[in-house]
PAVEXKOL-270047 format. One record per residue (C-alpha): x, y, z; residue in three letters; residue number from 1. Coordinates in steps of 0.2 Angstrom, whole numbers, plus 5000, padded with zeros to 4 digits. Example, Ala and Ser with C-alpha at 12.3 -4.5 7.8 and 13.67 -1.06 7.14 Angstrom:
BEGIN
+------+------+------+------+-----+
!    x !    y !    z ! code ! pos !
+------+------+------+------+-----+
! 5062 ! 4978 ! 5039 !  Ala !   1 !
! 5068 ! 4995 ! 5036 !  Ser !   2 !
+------+------+------+------+-----+
***
This chain:
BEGIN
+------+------+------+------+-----+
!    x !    y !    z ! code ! pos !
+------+------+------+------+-----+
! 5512 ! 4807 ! 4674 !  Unk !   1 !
! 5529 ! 4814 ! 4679 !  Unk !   2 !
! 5530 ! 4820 ! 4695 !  Unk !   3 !
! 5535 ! 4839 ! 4692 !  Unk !   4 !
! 5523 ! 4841 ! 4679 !  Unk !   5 !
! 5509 ! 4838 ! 4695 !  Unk !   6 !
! 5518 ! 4849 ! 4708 !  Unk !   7 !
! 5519 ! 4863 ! 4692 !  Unk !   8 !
! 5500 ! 4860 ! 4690 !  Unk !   9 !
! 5498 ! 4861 ! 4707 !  Unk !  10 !
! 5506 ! 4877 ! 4710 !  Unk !  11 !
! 5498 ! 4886 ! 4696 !  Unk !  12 !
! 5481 ! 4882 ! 4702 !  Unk !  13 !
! 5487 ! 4887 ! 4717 !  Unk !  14 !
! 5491 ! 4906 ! 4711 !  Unk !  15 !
! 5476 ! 4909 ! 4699 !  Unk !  16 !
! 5462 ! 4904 ! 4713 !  Unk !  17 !
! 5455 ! 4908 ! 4728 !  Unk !  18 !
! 5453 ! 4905 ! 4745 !  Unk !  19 !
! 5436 ! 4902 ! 4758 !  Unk !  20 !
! 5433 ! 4915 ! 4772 !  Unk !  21 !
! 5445 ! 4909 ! 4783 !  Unk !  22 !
! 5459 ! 4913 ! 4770 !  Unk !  23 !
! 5462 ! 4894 ! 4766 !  Unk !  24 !
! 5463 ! 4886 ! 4751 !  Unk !  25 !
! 5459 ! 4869 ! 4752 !  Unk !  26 !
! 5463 ! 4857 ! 4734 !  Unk !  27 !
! 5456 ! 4839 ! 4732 !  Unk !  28 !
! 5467 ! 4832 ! 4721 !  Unk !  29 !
! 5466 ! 4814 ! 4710 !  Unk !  30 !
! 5482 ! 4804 ! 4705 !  Unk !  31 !
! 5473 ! 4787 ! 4706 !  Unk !  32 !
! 5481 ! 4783 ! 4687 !  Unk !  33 !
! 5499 ! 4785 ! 4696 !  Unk !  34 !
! 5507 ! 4771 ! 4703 !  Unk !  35 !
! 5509 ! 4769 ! 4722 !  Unk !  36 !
! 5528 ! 4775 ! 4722 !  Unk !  37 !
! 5525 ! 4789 ! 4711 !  Unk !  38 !
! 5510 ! 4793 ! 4723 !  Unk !  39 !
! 5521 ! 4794 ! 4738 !  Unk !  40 !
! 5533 ! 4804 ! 4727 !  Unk !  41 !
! 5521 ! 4818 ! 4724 !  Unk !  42 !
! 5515 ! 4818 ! 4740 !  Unk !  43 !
! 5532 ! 4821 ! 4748 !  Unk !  44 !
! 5536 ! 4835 ! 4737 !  Unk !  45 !
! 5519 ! 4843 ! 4739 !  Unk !  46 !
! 5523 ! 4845 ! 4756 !  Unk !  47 !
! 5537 ! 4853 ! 4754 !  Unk !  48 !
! 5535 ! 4867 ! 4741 !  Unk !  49 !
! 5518 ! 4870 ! 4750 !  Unk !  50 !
! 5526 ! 4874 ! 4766 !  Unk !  51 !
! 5535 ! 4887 ! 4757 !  Unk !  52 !
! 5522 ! 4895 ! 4748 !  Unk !  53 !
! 5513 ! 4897 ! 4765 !  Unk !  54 !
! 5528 ! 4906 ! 4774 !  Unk !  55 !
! 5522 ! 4918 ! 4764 !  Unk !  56 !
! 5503 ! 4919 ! 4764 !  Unk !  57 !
! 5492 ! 4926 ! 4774 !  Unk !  58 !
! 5481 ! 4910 ! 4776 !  Unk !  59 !
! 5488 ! 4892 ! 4769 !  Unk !  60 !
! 5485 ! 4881 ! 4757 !  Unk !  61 !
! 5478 ! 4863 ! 4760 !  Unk !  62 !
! 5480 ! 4846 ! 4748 !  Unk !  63 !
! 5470 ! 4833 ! 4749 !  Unk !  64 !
! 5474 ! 4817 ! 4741 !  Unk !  65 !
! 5457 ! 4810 ! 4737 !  Unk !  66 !
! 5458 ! 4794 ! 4724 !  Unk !  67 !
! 5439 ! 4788 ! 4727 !  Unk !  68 !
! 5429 ! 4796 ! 4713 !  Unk !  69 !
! 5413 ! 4798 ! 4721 !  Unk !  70 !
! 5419 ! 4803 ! 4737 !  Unk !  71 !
! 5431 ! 4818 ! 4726 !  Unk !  72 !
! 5413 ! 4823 ! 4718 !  Unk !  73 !
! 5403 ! 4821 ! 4733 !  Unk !  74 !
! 5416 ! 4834 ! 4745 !  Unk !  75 !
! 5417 ! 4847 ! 4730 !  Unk !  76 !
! 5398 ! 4847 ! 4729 !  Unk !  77 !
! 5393 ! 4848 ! 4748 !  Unk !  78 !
! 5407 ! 4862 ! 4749 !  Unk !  79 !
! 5410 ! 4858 ! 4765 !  Unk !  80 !
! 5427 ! 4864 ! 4764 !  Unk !  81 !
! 5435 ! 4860 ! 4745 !  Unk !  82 !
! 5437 ! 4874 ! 4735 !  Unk !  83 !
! 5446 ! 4867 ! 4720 !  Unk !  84 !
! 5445 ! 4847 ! 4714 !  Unk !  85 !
! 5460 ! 4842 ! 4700 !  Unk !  86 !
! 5454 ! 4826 ! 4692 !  Unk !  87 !
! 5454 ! 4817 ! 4675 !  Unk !  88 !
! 5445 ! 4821 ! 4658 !  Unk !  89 !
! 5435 ! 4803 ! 4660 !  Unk !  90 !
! 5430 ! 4809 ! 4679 !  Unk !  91 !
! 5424 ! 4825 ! 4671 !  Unk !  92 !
! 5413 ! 4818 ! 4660 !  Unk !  93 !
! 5404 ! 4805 ! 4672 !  Unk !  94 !
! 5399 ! 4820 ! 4685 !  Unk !  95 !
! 5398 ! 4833 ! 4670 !  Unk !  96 !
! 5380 ! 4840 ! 4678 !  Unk !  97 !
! 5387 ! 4840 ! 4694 !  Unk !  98 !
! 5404 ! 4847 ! 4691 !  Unk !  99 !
! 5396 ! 4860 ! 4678 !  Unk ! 100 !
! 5380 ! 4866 ! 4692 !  Unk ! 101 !
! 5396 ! 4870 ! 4706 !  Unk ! 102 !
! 5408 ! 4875 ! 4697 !  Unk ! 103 !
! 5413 ! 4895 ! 4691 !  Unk ! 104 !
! 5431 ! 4893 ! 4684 !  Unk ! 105 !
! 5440 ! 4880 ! 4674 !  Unk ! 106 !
! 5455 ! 4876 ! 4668 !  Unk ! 107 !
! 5466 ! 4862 ! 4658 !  Unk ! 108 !
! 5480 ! 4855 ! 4662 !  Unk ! 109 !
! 5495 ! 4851 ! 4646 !  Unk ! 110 !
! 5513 ! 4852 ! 4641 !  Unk ! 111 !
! 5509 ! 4869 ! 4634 !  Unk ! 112 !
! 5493 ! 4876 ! 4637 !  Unk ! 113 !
! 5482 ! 4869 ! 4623 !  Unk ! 114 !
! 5472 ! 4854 ! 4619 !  Unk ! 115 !
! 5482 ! 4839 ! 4615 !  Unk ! 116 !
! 5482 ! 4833 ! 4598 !  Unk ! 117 !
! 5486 ! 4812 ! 4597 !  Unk ! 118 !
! 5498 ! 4804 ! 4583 !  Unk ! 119 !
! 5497 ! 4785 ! 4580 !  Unk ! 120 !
! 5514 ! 4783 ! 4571 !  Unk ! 121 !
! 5522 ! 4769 ! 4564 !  Unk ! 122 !
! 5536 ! 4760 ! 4559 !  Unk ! 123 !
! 5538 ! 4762 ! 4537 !  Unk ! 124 !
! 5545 ! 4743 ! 4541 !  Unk ! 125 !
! 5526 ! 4739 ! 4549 !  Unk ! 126 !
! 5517 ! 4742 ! 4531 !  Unk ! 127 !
! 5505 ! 4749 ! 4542 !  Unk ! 128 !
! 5497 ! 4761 ! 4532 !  Unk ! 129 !
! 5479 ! 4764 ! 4542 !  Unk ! 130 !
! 5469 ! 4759 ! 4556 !  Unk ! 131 !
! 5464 ! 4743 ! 4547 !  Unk ! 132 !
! 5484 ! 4735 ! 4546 !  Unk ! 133 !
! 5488 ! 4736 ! 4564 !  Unk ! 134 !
! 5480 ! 4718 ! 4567 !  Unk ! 135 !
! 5494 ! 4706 ! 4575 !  Unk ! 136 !
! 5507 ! 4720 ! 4577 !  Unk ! 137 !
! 5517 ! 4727 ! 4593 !  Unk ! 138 !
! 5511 ! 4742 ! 4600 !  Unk ! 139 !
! 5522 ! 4754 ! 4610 !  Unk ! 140 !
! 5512 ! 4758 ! 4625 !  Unk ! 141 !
! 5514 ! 4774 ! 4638 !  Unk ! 142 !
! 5511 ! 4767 ! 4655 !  Unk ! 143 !
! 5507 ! 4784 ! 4663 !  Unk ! 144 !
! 5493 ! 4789 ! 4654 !  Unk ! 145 !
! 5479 ! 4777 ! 4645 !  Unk ! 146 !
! 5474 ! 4793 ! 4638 !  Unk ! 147 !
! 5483 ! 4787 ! 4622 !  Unk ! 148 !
! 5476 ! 4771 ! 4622 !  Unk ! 149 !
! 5460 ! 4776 ! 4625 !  Unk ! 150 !
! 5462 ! 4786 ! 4609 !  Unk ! 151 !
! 5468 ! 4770 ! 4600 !  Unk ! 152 !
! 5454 ! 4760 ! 4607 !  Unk ! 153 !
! 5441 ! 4772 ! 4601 !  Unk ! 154 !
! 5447 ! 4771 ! 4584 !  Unk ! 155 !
! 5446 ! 4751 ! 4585 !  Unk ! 156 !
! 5430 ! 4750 ! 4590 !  Unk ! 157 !
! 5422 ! 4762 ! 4579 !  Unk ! 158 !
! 5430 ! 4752 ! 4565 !  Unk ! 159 !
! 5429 ! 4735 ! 4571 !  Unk ! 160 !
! 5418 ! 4734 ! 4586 !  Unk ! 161 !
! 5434 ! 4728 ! 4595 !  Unk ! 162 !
! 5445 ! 4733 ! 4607 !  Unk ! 163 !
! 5466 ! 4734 ! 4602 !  Unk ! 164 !
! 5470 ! 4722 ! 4615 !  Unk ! 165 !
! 5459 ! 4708 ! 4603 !  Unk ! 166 !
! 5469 ! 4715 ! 4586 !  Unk ! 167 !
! 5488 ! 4717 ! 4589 !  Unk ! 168 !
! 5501 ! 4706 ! 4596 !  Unk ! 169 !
! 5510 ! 4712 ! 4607 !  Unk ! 170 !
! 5510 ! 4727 ! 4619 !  Unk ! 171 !
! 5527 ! 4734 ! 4626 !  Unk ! 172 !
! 5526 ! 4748 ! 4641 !  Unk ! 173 !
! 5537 ! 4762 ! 4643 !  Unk ! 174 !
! 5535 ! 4775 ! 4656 !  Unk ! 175 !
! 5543 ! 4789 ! 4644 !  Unk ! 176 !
! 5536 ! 4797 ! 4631 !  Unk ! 177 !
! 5549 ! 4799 ! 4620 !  Unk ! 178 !
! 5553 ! 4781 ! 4622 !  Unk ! 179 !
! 5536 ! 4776 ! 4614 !  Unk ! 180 !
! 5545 ! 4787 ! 4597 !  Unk ! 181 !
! 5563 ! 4780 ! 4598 !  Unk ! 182 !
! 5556 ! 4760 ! 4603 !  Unk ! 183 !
! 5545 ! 4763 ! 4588 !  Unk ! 184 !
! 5561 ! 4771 ! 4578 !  Unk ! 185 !
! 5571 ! 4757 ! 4583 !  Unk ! 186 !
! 5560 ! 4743 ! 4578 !  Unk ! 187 !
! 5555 ! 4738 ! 4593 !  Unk ! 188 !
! 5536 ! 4739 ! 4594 !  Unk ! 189 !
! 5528 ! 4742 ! 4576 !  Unk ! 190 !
! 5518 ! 4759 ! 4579 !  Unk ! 191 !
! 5511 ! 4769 ! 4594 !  Unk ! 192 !
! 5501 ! 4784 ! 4600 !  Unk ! 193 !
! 5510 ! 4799 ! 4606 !  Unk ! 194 !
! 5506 ! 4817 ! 4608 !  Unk ! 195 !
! 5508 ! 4828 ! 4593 !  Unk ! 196 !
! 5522 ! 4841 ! 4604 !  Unk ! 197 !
! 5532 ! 4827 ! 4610 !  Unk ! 198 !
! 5533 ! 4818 ! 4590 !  Unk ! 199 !
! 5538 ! 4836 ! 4582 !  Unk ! 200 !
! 5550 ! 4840 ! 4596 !  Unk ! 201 !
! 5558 ! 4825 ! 4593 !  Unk ! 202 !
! 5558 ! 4828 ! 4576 !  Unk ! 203 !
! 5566 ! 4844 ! 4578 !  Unk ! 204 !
! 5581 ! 4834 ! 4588 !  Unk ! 205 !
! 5583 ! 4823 ! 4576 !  Unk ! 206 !
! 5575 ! 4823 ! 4555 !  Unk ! 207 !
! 5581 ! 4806 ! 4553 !  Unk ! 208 !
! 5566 ! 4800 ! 4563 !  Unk ! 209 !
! 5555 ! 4805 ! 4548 !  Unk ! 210 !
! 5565 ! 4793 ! 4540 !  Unk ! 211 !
! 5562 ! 4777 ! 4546 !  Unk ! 212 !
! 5544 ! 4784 ! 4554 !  Unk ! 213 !
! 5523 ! 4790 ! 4548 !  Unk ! 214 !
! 5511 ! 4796 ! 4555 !  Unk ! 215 !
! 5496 ! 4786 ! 4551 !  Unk ! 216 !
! 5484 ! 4794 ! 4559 !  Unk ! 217 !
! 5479 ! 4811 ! 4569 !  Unk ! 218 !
! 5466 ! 4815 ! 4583 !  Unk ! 219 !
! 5458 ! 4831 ! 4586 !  Unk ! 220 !
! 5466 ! 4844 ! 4594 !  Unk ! 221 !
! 5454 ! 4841 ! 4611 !  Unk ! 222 !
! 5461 ! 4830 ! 4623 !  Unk ! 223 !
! 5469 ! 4837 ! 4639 !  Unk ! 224 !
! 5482 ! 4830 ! 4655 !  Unk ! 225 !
! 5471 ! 4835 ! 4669 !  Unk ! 226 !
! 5456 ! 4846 ! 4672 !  Unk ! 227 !
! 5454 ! 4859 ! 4687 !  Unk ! 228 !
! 5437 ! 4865 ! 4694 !  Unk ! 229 !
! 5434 ! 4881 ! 4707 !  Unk ! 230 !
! 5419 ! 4878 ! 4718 !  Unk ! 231 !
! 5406 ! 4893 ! 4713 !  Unk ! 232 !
! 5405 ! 4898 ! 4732 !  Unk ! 233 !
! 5422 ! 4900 ! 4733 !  Unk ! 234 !
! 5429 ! 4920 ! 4735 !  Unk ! 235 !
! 5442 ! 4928 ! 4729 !  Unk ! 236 !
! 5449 ! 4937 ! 4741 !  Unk ! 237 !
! 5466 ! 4932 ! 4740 !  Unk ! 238 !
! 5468 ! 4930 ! 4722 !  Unk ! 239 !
! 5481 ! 4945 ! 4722 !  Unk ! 240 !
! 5490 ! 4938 ! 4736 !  Unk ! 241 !
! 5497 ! 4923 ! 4731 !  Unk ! 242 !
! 5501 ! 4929 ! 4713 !  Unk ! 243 !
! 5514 ! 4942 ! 4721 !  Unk ! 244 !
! 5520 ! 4929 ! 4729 !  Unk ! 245 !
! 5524 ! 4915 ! 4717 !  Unk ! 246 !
! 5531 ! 4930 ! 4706 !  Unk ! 247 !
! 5541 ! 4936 ! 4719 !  Unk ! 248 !
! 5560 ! 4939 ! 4711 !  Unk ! 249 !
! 5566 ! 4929 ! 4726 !  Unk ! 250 !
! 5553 ! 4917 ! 4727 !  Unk ! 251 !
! 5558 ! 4914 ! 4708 !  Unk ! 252 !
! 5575 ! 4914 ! 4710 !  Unk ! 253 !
! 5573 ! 4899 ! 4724 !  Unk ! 254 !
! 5564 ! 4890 ! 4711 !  Unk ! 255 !
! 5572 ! 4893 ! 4695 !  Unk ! 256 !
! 5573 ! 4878 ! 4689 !  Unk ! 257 !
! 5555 ! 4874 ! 4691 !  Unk ! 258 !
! 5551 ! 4889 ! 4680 !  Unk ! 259 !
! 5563 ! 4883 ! 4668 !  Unk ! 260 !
! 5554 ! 4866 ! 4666 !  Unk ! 261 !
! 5534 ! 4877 ! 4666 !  Unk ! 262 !
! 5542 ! 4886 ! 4653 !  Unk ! 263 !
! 5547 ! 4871 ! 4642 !  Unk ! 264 !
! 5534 ! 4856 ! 4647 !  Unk ! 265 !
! 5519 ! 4860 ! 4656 !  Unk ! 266 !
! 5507 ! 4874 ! 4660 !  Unk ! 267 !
! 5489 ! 4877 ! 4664 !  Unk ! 268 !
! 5475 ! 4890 ! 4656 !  Unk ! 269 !
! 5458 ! 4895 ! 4662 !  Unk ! 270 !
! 5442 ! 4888 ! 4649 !  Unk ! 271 !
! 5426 ! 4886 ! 4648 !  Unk ! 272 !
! 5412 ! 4872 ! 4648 !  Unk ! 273 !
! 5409 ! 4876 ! 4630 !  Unk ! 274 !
! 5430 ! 4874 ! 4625 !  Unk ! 275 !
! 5426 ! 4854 ! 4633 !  Unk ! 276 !
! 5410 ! 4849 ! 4622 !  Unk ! 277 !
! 5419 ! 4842 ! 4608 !  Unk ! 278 !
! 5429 ! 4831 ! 4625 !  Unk ! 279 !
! 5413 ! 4828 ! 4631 !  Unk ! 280 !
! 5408 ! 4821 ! 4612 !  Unk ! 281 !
! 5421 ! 4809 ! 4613 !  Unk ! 282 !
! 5419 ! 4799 ! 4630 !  Unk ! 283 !
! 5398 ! 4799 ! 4624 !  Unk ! 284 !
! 5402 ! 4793 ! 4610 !  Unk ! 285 !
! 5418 ! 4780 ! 4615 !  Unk ! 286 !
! 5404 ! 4776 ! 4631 !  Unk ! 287 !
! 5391 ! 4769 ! 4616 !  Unk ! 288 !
! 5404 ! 4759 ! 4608 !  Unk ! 289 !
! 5410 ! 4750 ! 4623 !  Unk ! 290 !
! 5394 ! 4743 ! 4626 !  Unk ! 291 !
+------+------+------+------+-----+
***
């Protein structure tokens, strides 16, 4: 996932939560699905934006990179010290009953506040006009989130009792998302899966894409980035501190240009349990077919 939209993430948490009784915030965070460089990326950057949000605040804020599943689950249950987990969608739903019996606030993670809604588009040259014709084609693959192909594999198994990777061709990985929309465009791959906001914006860029692309199929609007969790013993004392200061007009205008990108690509919203059961629906049911 690309490395502002985590430290944006991050941040936002950061203002709408709370802090223990000794005025400390402290976030276990997951990014085992990003690549070792892109790790040591976000780590680096954390550090830095972090050490100027606590200039400012009367306490500090603490990230801990914690990639081990069950030790992430384990640490937010004990509450030893975690107050707020960010992990995946497929993590939620393996340690739902735990998550859910600890938790008092939560909150998704997307490009604009909402549940993602998947396309599976494809080249008009493909003849790919359902689920059923992708056997031995190319598919355009987004190496940054196997959200997407999770999606796609879903669909194959419920239709064939087989994974993709036994019914196309050929996968080609990008690590861009427009990039699974223009390698599709351009013939290079026969279809994809991309989000619904990056296919219209690019449509809105350029019509011609229309043209020469379809969209085959489309996902409900349910899926999301990341998910964020608040441990229910966690206070809110400091809440109204740390929003005056990330909307601080000088503390705005130092980061502009991240407000710019939050404003255009990524941004967070509290929910409920009840807004994930259609999510939770999914993994059961994708759980049951891959086995």
């Amino acid at each position: 996932m690309n490395l502002l939209k985590y430290l944006i993430f991050i941040i936002f948490i950061s203002i709408s939560l709370n802090a223990n009784i000794k005025k400390d915030i402290h976030i276990g965070l997951s990014i085992k699905k990003s690549n070792s460089i892109a790790q040591s990326k976000i780590k680096s950057v954390i550090n830095r934006f972090i050490l100027e949000i606590n200039k400012s605040f009367d306490g500090n804020i603490y990230f801990e990179i914690i990639n081990d599943e069950k030790k992430l689950i384990n640490k937010f249950k004990e509450f030893k010290y975690l107050n707020i987990i960010i992990t995946y969608p497929d993590s939620y739903f393996r340690n739902k009953e735990v998550i859910q019996k600890n938790t008092s606030d939560v909150s998704l993670y997307s490009n604009n506040a909402e549940f993602i809604q998947y396309y599976l588009i494809a080249n008009k040259k493909s003849k790919i006009k359902n689920i059923n014709d992708i056997k031995n084609k190319r598919f355009e693959i987004y190496e940054n989130d196997d959200k997407y192909n999770i999606w796609l594999d879903y669909l194959t198994r419920k239709e064939f009792n087989l994974s993709y990777k036994k019914l196309i061709s050929e996968e080609n990985f990008t690590n861009k998302e427009n990039m699974l929309v223009l390698n599709t465009y351009f013939n290079k791959s026969d279809f994809t899966v991309v989000s619904k906001n990056t296919y219209e914006d690019m449509l809105i860029l350029n019509p011609s894409l229309k043209y020469k692309l379809q969209v085959i199929k489309k996902s409900k609007p349910i899926y999301v980035d990341m998910l964020s969790f608040v441990h229910i013993n966690t206070p809110r004392k400091t809440a109204k501190k740390i929003e005056e200061i990330f909307f601080d007009k000088l503390f705005q205008k130092k980061f502009n240009y991240l407000f710019n990108v939050i404003n255009n690509t990524s941004a967070t919203k509290r929910i409920t349990f009840e807004d994930l059961k259609e999510l939770e629906e999914f993994y059961y049911e994708y759980s049951k077919l891959k086995q």
